[in-house]
NUDO-269862 format. One line per field, with one value per residue (C-alpha): residue number from 0; residue in one letter; x, y, z. Coordinates in nm, 4 decimals. Layout:
BEGIN
resi (NUM:...);
resn (A:...);
px (X:...);
py (Y:...);
pz (Z:...);
END
This chain:
BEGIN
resi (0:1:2:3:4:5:6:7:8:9:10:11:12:13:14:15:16:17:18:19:20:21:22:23:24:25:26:27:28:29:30:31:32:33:34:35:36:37:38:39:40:41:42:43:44:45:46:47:48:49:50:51:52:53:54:55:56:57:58:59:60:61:62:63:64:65:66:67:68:69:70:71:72:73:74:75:76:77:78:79:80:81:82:83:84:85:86:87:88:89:90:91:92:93:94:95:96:97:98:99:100:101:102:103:104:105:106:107:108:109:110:111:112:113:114:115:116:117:118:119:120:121:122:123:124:125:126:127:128:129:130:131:132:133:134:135:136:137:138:139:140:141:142:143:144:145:146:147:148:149:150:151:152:153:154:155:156:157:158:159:160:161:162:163:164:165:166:167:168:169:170:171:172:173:174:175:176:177:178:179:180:181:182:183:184:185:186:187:188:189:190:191:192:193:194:195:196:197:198:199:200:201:202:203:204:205:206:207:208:209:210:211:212:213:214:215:216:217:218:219:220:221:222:223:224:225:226:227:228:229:230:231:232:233:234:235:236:237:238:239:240:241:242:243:244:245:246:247:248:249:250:251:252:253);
resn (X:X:X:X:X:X:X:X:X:X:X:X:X:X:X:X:X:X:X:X:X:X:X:X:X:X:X:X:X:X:X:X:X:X:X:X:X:X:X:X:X:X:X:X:X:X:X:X:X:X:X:X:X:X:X:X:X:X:X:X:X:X:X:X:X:X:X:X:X:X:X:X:X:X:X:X:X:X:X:X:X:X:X:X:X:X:X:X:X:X:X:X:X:X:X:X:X:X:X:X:X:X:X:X:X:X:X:X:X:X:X:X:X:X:X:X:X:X:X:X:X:X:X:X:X:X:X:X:X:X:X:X:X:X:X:X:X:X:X:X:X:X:X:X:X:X:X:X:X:X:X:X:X:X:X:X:X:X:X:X:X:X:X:X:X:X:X:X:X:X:X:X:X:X:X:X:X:X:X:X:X:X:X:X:X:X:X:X:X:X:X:X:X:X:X:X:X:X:X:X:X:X:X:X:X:X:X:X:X:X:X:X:X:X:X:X:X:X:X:X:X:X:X:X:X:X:X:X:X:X:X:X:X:X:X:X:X:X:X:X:X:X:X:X:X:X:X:X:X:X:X:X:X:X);
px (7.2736:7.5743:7.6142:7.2869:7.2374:7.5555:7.4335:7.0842:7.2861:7.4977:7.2166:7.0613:7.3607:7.5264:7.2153:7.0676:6.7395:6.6807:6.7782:6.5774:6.2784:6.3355:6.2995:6.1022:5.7853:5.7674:5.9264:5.6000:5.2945:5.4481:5.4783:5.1631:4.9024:5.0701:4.9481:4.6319:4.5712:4.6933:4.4721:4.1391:4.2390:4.2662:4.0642:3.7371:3.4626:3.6994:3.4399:3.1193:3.0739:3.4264:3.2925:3.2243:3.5587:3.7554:3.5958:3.6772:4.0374:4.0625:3.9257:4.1376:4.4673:4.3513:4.3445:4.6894:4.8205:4.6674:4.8125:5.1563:5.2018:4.9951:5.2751:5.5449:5.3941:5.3724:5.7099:5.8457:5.6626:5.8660:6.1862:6.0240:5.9324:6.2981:6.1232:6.3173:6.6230:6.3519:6.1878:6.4837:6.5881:6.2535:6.2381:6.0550:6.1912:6.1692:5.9155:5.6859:5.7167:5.6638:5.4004:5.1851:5.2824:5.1334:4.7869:4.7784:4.8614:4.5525:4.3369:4.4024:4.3510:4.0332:3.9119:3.9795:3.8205:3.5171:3.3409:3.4979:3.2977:2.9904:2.9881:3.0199:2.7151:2.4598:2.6792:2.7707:2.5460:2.8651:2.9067:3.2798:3.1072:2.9926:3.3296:3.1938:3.3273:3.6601:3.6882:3.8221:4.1400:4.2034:4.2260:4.4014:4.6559:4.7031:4.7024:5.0161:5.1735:5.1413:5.2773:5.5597:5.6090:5.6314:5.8753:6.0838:6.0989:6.1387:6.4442:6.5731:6.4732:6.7179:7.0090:7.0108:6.8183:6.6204:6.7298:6.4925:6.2006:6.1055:6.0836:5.8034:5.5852:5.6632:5.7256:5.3590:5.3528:5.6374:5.4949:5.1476:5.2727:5.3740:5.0368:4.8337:4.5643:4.3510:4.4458:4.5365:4.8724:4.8642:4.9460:5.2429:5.5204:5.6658:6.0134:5.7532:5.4873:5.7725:5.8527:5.5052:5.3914:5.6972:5.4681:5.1708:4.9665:4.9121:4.7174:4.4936:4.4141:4.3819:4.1503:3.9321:3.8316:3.8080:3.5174:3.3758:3.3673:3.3318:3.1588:3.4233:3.6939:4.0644:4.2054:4.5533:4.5512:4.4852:4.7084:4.9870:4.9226:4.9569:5.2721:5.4667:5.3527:5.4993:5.8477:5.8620:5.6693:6.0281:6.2768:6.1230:6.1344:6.5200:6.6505:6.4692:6.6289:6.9883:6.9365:6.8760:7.1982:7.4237:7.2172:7.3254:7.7033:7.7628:7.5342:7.3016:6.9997:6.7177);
py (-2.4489:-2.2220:-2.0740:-2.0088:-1.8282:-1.6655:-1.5156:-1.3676:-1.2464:-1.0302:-0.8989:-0.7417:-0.6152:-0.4877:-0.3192:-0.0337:-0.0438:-0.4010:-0.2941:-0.0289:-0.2113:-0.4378:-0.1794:0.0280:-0.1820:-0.2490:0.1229:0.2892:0.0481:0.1098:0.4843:0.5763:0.3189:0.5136:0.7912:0.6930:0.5573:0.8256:1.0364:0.8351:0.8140:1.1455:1.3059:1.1137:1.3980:1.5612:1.4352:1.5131:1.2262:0.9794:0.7437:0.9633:1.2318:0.9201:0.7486:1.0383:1.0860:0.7264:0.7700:1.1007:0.8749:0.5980:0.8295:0.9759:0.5953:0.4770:0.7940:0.7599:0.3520:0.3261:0.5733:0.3731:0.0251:0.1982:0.2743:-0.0943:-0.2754:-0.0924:-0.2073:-0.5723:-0.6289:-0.5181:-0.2331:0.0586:0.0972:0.0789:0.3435:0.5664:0.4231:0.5581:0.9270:1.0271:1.3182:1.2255:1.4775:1.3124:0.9568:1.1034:1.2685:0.9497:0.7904:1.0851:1.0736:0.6966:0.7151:0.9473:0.6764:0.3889:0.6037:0.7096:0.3686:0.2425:0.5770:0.5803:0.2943:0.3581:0.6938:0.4687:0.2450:0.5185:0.6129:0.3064:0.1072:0.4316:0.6655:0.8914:1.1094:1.2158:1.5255:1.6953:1.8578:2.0672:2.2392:2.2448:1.8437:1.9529:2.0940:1.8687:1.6021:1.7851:1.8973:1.4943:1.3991:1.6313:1.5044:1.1071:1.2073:1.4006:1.1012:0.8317:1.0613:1.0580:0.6417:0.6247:0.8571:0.5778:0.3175:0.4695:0.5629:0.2233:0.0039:-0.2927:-0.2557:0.0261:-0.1453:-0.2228:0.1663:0.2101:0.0283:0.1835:0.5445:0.6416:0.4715:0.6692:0.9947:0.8423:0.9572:1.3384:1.3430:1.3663:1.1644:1.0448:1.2820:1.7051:1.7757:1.8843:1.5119:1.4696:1.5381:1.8732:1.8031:1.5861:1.8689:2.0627:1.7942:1.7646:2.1404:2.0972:1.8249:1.9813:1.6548:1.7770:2.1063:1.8967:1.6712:1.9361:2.1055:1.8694:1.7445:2.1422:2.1655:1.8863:1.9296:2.3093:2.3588:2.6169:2.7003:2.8159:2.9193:2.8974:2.5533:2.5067:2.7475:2.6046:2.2659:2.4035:2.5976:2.2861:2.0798:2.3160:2.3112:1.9078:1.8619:2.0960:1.8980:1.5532:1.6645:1.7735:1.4633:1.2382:1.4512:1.3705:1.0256:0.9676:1.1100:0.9676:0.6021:0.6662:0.7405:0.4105:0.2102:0.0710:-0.1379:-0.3241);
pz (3.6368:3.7440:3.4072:3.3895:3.6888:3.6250:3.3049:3.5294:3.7891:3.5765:3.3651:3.6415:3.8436:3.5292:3.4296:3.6318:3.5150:3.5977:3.9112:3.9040:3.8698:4.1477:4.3957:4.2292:4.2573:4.6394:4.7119:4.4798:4.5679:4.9805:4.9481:4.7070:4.9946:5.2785:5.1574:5.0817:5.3801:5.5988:5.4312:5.4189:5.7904:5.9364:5.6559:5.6611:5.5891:5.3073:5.0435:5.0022:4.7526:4.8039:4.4961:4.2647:4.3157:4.3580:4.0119:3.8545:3.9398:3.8682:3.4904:3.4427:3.5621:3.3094:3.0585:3.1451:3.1733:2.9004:2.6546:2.7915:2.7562:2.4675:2.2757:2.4584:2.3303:1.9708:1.9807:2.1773:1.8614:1.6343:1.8673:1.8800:1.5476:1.4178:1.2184:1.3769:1.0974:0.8385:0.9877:0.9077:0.5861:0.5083:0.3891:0.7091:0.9507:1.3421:1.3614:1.1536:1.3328:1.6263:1.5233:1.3542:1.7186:1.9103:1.7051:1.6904:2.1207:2.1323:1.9460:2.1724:2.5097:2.3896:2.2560:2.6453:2.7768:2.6000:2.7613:3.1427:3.1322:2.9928:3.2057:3.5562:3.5019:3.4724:3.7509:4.0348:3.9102:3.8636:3.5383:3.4904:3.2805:3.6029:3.5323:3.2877:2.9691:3.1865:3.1267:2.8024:2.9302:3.2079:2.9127:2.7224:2.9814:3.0522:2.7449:2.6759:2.9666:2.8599:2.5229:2.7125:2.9434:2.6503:2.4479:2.7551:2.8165:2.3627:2.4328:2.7053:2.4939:2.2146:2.4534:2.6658:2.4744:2.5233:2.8793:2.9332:2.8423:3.2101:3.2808:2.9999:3.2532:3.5599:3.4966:3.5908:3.8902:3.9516:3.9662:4.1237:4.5190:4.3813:4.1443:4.4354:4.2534:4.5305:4.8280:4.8656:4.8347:5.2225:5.3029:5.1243:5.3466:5.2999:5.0822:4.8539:4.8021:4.6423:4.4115:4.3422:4.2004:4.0048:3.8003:3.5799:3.7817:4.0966:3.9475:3.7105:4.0150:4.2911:4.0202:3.9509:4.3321:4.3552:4.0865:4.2037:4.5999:4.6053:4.2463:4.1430:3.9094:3.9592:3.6268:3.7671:3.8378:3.4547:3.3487:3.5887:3.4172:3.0885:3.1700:3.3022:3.0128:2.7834:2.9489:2.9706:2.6444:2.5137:2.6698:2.6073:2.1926:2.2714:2.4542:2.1916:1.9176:2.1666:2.2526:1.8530:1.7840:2.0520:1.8876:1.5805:1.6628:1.8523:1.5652:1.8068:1.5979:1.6777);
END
């Protein structure tokens, strides 16, 4: 029984994302109702129609969730089913497996999108297309950033391993409190809203309540989106291209 707990205990304290993930959960779900609930509290006429902005955001963050684990569970089944090596014993580039994993990420995401936005409409009489022609780009713009997101855990999966599995699942919940997903960025406190327009999620967010409560359209939220997308989307295809590298020097395989 000793040895046994002896070999748990120094799993997670020798391992910082285990321990990670033990604070992370109670630190995120704490933080990200806060929030919520200082807002629904001192901000109780900000909606016109609360159901149907906040059933929207909630479909747009599936969608982002849903792109951004499904390429992370693409890649983990690789890792699980000891397939990785053969993957590069193949004559296939990086760019091209990452490439089949980003197309294959965008199938599953819309096979669990398709009937949420279905069913909206028959159950809350909501239609997520009241967005418009501009629903295009605010899927596209989170889309990018799921992709950019699971690049970012596969690159931690190669560099730490196994080890880094528990981040795949947590790293949107993460950014949930800076996304601004249910609430203006007004109520973050002020050292957070600067964190927060440094993510392309606050803009698609903020711009979709704002075509939905005021029936307009600010081009430079999109266009901010875009712009940050493009600088992470760049840096998550370098550090994979790194963390590949620094796997392949010290042999790991899995």
């Amino acid at each position: 029984m000793y040895g046994l707990f002896l070999r748990h205990f120094y799993l997670i304290t020798r391992s910082f994302p285990r321990i990670l993930d033990l604070v992370y959960w109670p630190t995120i779900q704490i933080t990200l109702w806060g929030f919520i609930s200082n807002f629904f509290a001192t901000h109780t006429t900000y909606y016109n129609n609360a159901v149907g902005v906040i059933l929207t955001c909630a479909i747009l963050y599936d969608f982002l969730f849903r792109t951004s684990i499904g390429f992370n569970m693409l890649f983990l089944e690789e890792i699980w089913s000891r397939n990785f090596t053969n993957l590069f014993i193949a004559p296939m580039k990086i760019g091209e497996i990452l490439t089949s994993l980003v197309a294959t990420a965008l199938i599953r995401a819309l096979i669990g999108l398709i009937p949420a936005v279905l069913l909206t409409s028959p159950l809350f009489g909501i239609s997520i297309l009241d967005l418009g022609i501009f629903l295009f780009f605010l899927f596209l713009s989170l889309y990018l950033f799921g992709i950019t997101l699971g690049i970012l855990v596969s690159a931690g999966l190669l560099r730490y391993g196994p080890s880094f599995e528990n981040i795949a699942w947590s790293t949107m919940f993460l950014l949930a409190p800076f996304g601004c997903i249910y609430y203006p960025i007004e109520i973050l406190p002020e050292v957070f809203q600067k964190i927060a327009y440094l993510l392309p999620l606050v803009y698609i967010f903020e711009e979709a309540r704002n075509i939905l409560i005021n029936q307009s359209v600010d081009i430079q939220n999109i266009y901010n989106a875009f712009m940050w997308n493009g600088v992470y989307f760049v840096l998550s295809i370098a550090l994979f291209y790194y963390s590949f590298h620094v796997a392949k020097k010290k042999r790991n395989t899995y």
